[in-house]
N, C-alpha and C positions, 0 to 999 in steps of 0.2 A: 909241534908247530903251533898247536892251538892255545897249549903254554905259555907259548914265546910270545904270543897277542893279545890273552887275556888283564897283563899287564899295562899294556900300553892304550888297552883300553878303556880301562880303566882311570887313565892319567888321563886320557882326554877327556874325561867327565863327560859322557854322552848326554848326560840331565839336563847340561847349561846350553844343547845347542840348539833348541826350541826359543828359548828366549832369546838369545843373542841374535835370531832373524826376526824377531816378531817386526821392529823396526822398517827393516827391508819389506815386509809383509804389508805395513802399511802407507809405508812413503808409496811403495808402488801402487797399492789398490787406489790411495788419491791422484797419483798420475793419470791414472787407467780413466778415473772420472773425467779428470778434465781433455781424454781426449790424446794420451800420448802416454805411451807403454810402447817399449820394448824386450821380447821376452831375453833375446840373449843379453841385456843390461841384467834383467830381473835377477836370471841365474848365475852371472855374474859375481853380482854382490852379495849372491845367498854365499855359494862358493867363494867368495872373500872374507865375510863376515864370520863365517865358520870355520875359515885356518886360522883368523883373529883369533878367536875365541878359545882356542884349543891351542892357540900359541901362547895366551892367555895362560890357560891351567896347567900347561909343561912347566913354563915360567914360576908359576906361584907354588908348584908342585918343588920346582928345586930349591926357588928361594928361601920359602917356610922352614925347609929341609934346613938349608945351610946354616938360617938361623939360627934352630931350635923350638920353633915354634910349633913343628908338625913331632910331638914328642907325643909319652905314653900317656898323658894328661888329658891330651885331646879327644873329642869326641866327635863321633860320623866316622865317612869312610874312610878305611887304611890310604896313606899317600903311598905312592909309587917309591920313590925314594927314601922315604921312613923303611916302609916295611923292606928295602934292603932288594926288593925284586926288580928296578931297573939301578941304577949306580947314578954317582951324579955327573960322570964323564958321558956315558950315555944320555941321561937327558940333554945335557949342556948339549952334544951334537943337535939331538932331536929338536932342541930350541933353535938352534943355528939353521939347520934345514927347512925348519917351521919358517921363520922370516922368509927365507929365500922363495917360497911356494910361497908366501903372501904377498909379496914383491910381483913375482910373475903375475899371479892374477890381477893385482892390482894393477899393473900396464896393461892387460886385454880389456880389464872394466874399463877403466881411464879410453883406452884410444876406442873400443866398441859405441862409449858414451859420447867422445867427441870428436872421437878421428882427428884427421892433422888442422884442419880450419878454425878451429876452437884452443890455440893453446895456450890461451892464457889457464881459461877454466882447465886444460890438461894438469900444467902446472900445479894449483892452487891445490886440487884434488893428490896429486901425486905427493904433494907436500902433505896434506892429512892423511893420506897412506902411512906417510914416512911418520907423522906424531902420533897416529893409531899403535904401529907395530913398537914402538919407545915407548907409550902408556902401557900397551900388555907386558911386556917386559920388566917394567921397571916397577910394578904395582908392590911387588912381592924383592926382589931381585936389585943391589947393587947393594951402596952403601947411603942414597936419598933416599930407598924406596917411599913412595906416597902413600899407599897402602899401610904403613906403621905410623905415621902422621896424620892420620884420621880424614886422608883426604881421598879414598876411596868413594866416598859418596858421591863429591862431586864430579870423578870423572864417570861415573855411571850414569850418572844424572846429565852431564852433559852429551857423553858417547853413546850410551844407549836410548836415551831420547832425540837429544835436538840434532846430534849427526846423521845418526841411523835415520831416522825419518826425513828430515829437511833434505838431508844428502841425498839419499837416494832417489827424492821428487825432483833432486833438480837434476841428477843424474841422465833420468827420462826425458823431462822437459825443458831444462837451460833456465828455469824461472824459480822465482822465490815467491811464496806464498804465504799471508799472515794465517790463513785458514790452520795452516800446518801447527802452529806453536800452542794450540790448547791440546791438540794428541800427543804431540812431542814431548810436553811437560808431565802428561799424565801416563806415557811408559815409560818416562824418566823417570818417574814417581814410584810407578811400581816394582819398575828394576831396581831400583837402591833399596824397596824393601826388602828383595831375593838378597842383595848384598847384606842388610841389615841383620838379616834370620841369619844368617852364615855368622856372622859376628855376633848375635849375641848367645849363639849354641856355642860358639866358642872363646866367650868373655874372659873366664878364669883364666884357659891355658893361655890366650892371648896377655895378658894383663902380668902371669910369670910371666912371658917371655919380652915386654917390654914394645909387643906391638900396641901402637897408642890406637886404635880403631874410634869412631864415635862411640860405637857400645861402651868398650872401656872408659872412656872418659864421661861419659854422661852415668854410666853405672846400669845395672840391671831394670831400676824403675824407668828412669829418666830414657834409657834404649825402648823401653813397651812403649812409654809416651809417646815417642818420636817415633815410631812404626804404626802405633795407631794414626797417626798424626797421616804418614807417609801414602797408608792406604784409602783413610778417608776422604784424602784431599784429591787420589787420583778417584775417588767414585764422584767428587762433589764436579771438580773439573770436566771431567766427561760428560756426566749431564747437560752441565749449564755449555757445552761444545754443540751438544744433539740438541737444543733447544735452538742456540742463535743460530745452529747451520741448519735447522730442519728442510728437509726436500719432501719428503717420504716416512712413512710408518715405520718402512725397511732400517731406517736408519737409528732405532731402537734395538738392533736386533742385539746386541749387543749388551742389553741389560740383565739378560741372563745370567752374566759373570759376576752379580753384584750380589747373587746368592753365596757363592762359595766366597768370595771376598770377604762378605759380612759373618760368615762363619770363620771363615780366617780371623780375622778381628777376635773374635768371642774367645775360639781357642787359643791365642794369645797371650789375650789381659789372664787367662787363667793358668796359662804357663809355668812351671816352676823348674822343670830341671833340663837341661841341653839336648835329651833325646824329643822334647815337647816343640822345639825350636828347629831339628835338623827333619822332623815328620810331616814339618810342612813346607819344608825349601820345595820340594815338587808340586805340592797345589799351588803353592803360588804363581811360582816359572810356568805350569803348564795350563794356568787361569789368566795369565798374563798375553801368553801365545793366543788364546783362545779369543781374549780381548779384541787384541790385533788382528784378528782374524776376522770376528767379527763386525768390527766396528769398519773395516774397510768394504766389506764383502754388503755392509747395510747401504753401502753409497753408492756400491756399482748396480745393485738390483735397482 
């Protein structure tokens, strides 16, 4: 039995689901500030955002696969369907079923946020539901996929920042806040660097196989530029955020991320071979969480 799980757990890349709520972690702690939080919303979209996300890596798990792109060339962890240990009829289910549980959740988040007197907002949200679970799918998977067209970044940058955050404030409070869009840019920022490391630890096999990512087409330097570029700008953004929104000391607390960040950085620019680039997908993901963690937790204290 323990066999039969260790697979599939694997496909769900448990690494990525830390970050894929940092989002939700802070859209809500700013809710919370202004005075309107709902926990069964909270859990909610944790529980949504986390069948995404793993609807996500089923997805890109099979795609890669079909391609060719998840070959012996590659470097990090074994895929689930490379290494021949789930089938690709199996995941294809698994991805089938994975929608169908993000659907469901996504109608309890949707009516818990607005119930039946709000239905336009029902609507509009069930509608981003429905282009959420078509982005995780389609990143990796069909014959458009975006993800080989180098346009991967920008749904990170938009999904994992300005949705994840904005959405889930309004989720709570029915309002739209400019406050919102310097945090949202700046875990947009760092998320695409977690997608960045992923692609340029796997540039080469990427580049046979014809998947065009930014790494590939910018090249190995020009991918450091733009990652340094990626991180610096979410440490310069977040400051000058804590500076125009200051309440509080508390609201510093969050500067502590800017240690391992800037060592991020260093070990980086000195980078050379794909295992230097997949050693740090987890500091970043789990300095990124920590971020959001604490940059919200600085505004409720």
């Amino acid at each position: 039995m323990i066999k039969d799980i260790k697979p599939w757990l694997s496909a769900f890349r448990l690494r990525t689901l830390p970050l894929s709520v940092s989002g939700i972690i802070l859209g809500s702690c700013f809710a919370f500030y202004n005075g309107f939080f709902n926990w069964i919303v909270f859990l909610l979209a944790i529980l949504t955002t986390i069948a995404l996300q793993i609807l996500s890596n089923l997805a890109n798990d099979l795609g890669d696969s079909e391609k060719g792109t998840d070959n012996e060339h590659r470097v990090g962890p074994e895929r689930a369907v490379q290494s021949g240990k789930i089938t690709s009829d199996q995941m294809f289910e698994a991805v089938k079923m994975n929608i169908i549980i993000v659907i469901i959740l996504a109608f309890l988040l949707v009516y818990c946020a607005f119930g039946v007197r709000h239905f336009l907002y029902a609507v509009l949200f069930l509608a981003l539901a429905g282009i959420s679970i078509y982005s995780a799918v389609s990143y990796t998977m069909g014959n458009s996929a975006y993800g080989y067209k180098g346009l991967g970044d920008l749904f990170v940058l938009i999904f994992f920042g300005f949705v994840s955050v904005v959405g889930t404030y309004f989720l709570h409070t029915m309002q739209l806040d400019h406050v919102l869009v310097l945090p949202a840019l700046t875990l947009g920022l760092l998320s695409v660097g977690v997608l960045n490391l992923n692609n340029m630890r796997d540039i080469d096999s990427d580049k046979m196989s014809n998947k065009m990512t930014l790494a590939v087409k910018m090249g190995k330097k020009g991918a450091k530029i733009y990652h340094v570029i990626l991180i610096a700008g979410a440490i310069i953004i977040s400051l000058i955020f804590s500076i125009l929104y200051y309440t509080s000391l508390w609201n510093f607390l969050f500067l502590v991320t800017y240690i391992p960040l800037i060592l991020h950085i260093k070990h980086i620019i000195k980078a050379k071979q794909p295992n230097d680039f997949d050693s740090q997908l987890k500091v970043l993901a789990l300095t990124t969480f920590v971020f959001s963690l604490l940059l919200g937790i600085g505004y409720i204290l």
